[in-house]
N, C-alpha and C positions, 0 to 999 in steps of 0.2 A: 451466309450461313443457312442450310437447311435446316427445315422447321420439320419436326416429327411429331406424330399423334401423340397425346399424354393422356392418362385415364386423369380421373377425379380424383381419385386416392386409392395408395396403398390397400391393396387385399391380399391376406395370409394364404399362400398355397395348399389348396387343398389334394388330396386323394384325386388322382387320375379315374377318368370313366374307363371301365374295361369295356372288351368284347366277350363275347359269350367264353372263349379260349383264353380272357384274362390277359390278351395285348394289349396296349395304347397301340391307338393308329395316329398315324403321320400322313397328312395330306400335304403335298409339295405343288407348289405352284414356278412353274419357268418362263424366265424373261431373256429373250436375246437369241442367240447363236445355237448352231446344231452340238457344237459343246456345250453348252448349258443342258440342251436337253439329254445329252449322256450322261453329263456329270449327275442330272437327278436318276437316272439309272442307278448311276453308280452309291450315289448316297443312300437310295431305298434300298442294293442290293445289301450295305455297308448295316443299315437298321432294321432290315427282315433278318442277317442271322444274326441278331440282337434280341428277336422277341417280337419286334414290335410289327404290327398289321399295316397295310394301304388304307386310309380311308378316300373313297370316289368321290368327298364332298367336303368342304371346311366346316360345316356344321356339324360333320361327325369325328372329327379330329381332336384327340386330346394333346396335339402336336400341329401348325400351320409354317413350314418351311415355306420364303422367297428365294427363289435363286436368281442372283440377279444377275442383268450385264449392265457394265458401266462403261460400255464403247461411244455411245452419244448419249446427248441429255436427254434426250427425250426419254431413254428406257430407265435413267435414273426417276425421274418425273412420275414415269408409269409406276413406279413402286414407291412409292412418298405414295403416293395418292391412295395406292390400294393397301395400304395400311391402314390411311385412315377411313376406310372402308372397315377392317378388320377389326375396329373398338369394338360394336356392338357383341363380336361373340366372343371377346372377352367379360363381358361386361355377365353376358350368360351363363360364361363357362370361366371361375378364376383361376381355377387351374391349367387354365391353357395356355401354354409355350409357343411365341413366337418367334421366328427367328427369318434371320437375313442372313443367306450364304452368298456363296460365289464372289464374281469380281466386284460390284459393287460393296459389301462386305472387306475386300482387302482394301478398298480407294479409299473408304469412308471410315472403318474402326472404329475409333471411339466415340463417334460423332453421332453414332445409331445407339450408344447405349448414353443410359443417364437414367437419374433419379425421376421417378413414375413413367416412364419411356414405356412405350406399348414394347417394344424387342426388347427381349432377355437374351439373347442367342446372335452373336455375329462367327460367320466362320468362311473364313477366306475358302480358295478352290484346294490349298494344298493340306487341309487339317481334316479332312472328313474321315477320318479314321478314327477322331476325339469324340465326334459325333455323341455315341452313346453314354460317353462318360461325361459329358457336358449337360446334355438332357437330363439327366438324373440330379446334377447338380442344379437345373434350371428347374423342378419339380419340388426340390427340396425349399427352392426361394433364391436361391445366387444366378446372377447375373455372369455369363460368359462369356469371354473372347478369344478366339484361337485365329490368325491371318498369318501368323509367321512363313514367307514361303519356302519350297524347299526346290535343293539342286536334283534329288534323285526320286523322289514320290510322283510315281506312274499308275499307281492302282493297279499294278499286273495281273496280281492273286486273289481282284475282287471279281466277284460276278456279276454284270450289270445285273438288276430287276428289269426284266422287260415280261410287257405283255407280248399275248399270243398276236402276231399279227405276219406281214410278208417283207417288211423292210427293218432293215437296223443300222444302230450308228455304229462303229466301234472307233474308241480313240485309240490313237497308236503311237502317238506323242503328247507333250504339254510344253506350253510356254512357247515362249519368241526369242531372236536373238537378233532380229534384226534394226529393230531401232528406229523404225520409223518417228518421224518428229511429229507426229499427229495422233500416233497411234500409245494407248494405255495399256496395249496388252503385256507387253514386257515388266510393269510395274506394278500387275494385278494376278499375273498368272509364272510369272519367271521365270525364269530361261532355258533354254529347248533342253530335253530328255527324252529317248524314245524307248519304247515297251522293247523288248526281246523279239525277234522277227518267228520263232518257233512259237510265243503263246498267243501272238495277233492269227495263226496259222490253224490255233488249235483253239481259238475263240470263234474263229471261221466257222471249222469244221464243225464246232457243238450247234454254231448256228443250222446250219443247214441240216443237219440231223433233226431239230426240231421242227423244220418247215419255213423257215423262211428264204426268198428267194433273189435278197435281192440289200447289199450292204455297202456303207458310202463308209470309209475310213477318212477318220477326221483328224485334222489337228490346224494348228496358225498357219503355219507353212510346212506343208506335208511333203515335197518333195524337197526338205533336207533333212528325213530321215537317216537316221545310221542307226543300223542294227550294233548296242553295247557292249555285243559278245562278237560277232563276225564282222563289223565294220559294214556288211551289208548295205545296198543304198535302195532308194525308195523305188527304183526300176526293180529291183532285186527281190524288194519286195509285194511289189504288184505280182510279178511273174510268179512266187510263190504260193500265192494267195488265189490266182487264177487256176494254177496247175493243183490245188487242195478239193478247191471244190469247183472243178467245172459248169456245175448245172447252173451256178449263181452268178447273178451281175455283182460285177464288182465297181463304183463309183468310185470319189475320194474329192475333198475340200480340206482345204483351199491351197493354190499352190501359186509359190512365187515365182514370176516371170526371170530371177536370175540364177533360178533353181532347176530351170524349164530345158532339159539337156536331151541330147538328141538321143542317149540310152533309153532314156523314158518315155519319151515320142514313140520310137518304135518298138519297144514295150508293147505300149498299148495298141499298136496295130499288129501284133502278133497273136492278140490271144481274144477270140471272139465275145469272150464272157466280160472284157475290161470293157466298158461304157465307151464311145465313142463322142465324150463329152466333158471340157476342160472349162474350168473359170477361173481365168487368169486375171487379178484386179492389178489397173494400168494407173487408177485414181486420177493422171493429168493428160493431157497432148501435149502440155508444154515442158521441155527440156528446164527451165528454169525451175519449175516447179516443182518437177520430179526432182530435183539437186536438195531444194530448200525439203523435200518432203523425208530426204536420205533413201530414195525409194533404189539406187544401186545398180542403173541402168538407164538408158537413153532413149526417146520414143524410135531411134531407127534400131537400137538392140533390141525392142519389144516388136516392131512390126518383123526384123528378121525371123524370130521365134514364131511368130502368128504364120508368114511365108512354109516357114520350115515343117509346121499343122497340120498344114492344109497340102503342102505335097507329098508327107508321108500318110493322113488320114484326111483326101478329100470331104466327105461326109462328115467330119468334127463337127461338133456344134460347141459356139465357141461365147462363153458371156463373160462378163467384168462387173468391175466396181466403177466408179467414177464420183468425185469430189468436187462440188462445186463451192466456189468463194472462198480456196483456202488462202493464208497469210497472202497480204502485196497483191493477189492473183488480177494483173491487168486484162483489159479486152481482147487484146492479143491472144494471151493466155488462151483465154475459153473460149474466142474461134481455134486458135491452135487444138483443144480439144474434141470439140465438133468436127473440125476436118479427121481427126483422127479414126472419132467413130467412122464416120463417109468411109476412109479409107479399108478399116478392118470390115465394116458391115457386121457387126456382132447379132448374134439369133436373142439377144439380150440383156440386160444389164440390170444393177442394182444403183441405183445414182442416188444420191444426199447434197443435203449444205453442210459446209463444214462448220463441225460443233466442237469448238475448243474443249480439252480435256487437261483440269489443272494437275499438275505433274509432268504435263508431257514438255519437250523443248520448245514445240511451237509456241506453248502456254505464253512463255513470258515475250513473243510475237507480239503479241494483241491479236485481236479481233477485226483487222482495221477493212474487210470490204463491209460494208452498209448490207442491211440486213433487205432490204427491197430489191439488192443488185443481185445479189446470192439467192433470192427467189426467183427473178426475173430468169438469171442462167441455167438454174437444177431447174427453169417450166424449158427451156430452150432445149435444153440438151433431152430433157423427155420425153421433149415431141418430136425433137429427130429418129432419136432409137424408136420408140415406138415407129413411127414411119419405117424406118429400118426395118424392124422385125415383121412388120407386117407383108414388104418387098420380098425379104428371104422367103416366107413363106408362102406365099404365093406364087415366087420363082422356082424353089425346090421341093414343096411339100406336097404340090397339088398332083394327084394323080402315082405317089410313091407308096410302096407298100411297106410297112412298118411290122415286127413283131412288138406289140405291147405288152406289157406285163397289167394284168388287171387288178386295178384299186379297190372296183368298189363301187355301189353306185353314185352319177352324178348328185353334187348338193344342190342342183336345180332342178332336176329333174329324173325321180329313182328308178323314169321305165329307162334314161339310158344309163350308161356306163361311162365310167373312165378309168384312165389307162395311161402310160409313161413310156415312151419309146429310150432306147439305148442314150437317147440322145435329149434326153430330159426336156421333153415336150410333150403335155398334157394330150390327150385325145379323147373326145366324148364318142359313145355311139354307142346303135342299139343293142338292149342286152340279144343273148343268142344263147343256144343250148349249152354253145361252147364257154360263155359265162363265168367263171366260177371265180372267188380271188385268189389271187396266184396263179391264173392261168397265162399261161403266154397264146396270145391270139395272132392273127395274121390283120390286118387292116389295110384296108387304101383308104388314102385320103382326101375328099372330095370336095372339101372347103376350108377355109384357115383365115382365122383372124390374127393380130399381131401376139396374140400368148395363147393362143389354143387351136388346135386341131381337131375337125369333124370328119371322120369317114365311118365306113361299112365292113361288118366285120368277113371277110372271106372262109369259104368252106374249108375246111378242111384237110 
């Protein structure tokens, strides 16, 4: 059973603190995935034409939203924790409203609310439109819960809140349909539904009219989009998204490898503005594993598709997920996945231990590899990829000239700069006249370690 922070006792809700304009502000704190972090777009755009202000700090919030992800324990963990960090400005402020949104919020229910519970406020991903009328209720002194999810709630007609900056997310689906046995997102966020292919085209366009240069479309599995009015598929819609706003790079996560068709492929090497850069998660090498995982494909149907990449977009730069110590998973197994990396050579990857998720099918598995063998592998398989990426780059990187798109300055160091080539690899180097953020520069590359690129910015 999860244990939650509890005050001392009951305190009468008082009168909210205004700002000079007479809003309460909401400060939103995000745990997890590049949806989470839309989704708080989307719940501040959802509570700004509500009334209610940003505050830049939990001390000045008369509102403290978590948004959670419940994909592994650990990011469950992360927010247990920093709740109970969050007593004292309760304790200062008793009118202050806490609350738990997102997937952990749908996993958990009523398990976050309870009698003197620091959370007043649970609200799954698909109820954020209750938002304001739950807040008011939670101001007044009642205790709310909204997690019911839905087949058709896409948030089409909301406006994210975003700051002024050079990248953004936009989501253009929600939910999973495919079922993985490890995976809780079918259970937390519900089953796939996609936005209209004309308003992901016309969120595009508002973007890039504002300044920004540069958008990753997200969803579980984004390339089994279908447009709800033209049946449209996600090639369909890359290509119209490209052709809207040319001046913009166009990204996109995450995409599942039996979704990965050869329209799509060359799609994306049709149109110079689509990123030259896929992360297709394989989670196993082992054929056994991928069965027991329901992942929907076979390591030689996933190297086909990797074959298939790489002869229509030599240049791809290609990362993954990767799962270590899931159910049964023998030695076998995770050489079978080792050689696998060996054999893709990925520019990258995201690896874990696997963290049982109750509700899922694996759940009632067990847990049964030992917790020191599933470290011993996720160090194994770390040091190969890193090895790996540091080969790649070195083989391809050195002496290549890249257009980057500028960040910003380095967090090490603000005389240089950094920068993000098509192909989603970081680059430092010096600032230059040509400098500015959002500019696209030209670069060669003249050093690289295994996740960053050093070069010089070229004239003009």
């Amino acid at each position: 059973m999860l244990e939650l922070p509890v005050l001392g006792s009951e305190t009468a809700p008082q009168p909210a603190v205004h700002t000079a304009n007479g809003a309460r502000l909401v400060y939103v704190e995000t745990y997890g995935c590049q949806m989470n972090l839309n989704d708080t777009e989307i719940v501040l755009g959802i509570l700004s034409a509500n009334g209610y202000g940003v505050a830049s700090r939990p001390e000045e919030a008369d509102v403290i939203l978590l948004n959670t992800c419940a994909v592994r324990e650990h990011a469950e963990q992360r927010v247990l924790e920093r709740l109970n960090h969050l007593k004292p400005y309760k304790r200062q402020k008793p009118w202050l409203v806490v609350g738990i949104l997102g997937c952990m919020a749908e996993r958990l229910r009523s398990r976050l609310l309870g009698r003197n519970a620091l959370v007043e406020l649970v609200v799954g991903p698909d109820e954020y439109r209750k938002l304001p009328q739950l807040l008011e209720h939670a101001f007044a002194g009642e205790q709310g819960i909204a997690v019911r999810l839905s087949r058709v709630e896409t948030y089409d007609d909301i406006e994210p809140l975003r700051t002024e900056g050079i990248s953004a997310w936009v989501s253009i689906m929600r939910g999973c349909d495919k079922f993985c046995t490890f995976c809780i997102v079918p259970f937390t966020r519900g089953r796939e539904r996609s936005r209209p292919l004309n308003s992901i085209v016309a969120e595009l366009q508002r973007l890039s009219e504002r300044g920004f240069k540069e958008v990753t479309l997200l969803g579980q599995n984004v390339n089994s989009y279908r447009d709800p009015v033209s049946g449209a598929d996600f090639a369909d819609l890359l290509a119209a998204c490209a052709r809207a706003v040319p001046h913009m790079r166009i990204r996109y996560l995450t995409s599942h490898p039996s979704d990965m068709s050869d329209k799509l492929i060359e799609t994306m090497a049709a149109y110079p503005n689509i990123c030259k850069y896929i992360h297709l998660p394989v989670q196993s090498g082992s054929n056994r594993i991928l069965r027991l995982m329901n992942r929907g494909y076979t390591v030689e149907q996933y190297l086909e598709r990797i074959e298939r990449i790489r002869q229509v977009m030599p240049d791809c730069a290609l990362s993954t997920d990767i799962i270590a110590g899931f159910c049964t998973e023998t030695e076998e197994d995770h050489q079978a996945t080792l050689e696998l990396l060996r054999t893709v050579r990925y520019d990258g990857a995201y690896m874990f231990k696997y963290s049982p998720r109750e509700g899922t099918r694996a759940w009632k598995w067990g847990d049964d590899v030992p917790e020191e063998v599933k470290l011993r592998r996720l160090n194994e398989i770390i040091a190969l990829q890193q090895q790996i990426s540091y080969e790649v780059n070195q083989e391809r990187e050195i002496g290549r000239i890249h257009e980057v798109l500028v960040e910003g300055p380095s967090k090490r160091n603000p005389e240089e700069w950094q920068g993000r080539t098509d192909t989603n690899k970081v680059v430092i180097f010096p600032r230059t006249p040509e400098c500015s953020v959002g500019a696209l520069v030209r670069v060669r590359i003249h050093r690289a370690t295994s996740a960053t690129l050093f070069g010089e910015v070229l004239a003009a």
